[in-house]
C-alpha positions in Angstrom: 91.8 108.3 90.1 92.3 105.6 92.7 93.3 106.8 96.3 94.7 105.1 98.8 93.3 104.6 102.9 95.9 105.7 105.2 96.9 101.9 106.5 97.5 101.3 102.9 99.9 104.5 102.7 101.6 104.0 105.7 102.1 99.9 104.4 103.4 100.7 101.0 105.9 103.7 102.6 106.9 100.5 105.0 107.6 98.6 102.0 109.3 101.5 100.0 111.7 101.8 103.3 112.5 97.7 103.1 113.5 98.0 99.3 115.4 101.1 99.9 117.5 99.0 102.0 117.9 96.0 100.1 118.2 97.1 96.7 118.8 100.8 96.4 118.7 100.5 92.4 115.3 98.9 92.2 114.0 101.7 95.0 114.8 105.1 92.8 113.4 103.3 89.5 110.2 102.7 91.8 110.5 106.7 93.0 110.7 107.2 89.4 107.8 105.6 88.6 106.0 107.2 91.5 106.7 110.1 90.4 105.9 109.8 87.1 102.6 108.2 87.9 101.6 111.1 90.7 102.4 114.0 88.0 100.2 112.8 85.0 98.3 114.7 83.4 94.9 113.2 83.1 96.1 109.8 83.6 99.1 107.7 84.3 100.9 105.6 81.7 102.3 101.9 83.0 105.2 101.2 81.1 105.5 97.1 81.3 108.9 95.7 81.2 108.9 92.3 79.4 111.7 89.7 79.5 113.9 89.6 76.8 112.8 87.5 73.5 114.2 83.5 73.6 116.4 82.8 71.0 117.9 79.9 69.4 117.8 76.7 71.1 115.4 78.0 73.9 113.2 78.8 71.2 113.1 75.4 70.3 112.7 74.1 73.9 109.8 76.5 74.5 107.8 76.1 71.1 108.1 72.1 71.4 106.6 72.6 75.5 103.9 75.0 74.0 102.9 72.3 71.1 102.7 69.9 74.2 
């Protein structure tokens, strides 16, 4: 398990504070995370959001870019 020094508490709760204040949505889904993370039994799980599939012409777009 990783822990963290006190500067790098006291900087992410200094950060925490900032998002609280500018987007109160995306600060509880992080205090949800946290607290998921912190109550883990033998290990955390990282759920990893992903954009949303492209579809249609997009699709297109991005597989002609990728064939280069």
């Amino acid at each position: 398990m990783m822990s963290l020094t006190e500067p790098e508490t006291q900087a992410l709760g200094s950060l925490a504070d900032g998002l609280a204040g500018s987007d109160p949505r995306l600060a509880s889904m992080l205090a949800i995370f946290s607290r998921r993370v912190r109550g883990g039994a033998g290990g955390a799980a990282v759920l990893v959001l992903l954009p949303p599939p492209v579809r249609g012409a997009a699709a297109v777009r991005a597989a002609r870019y990728r064939a280069g």
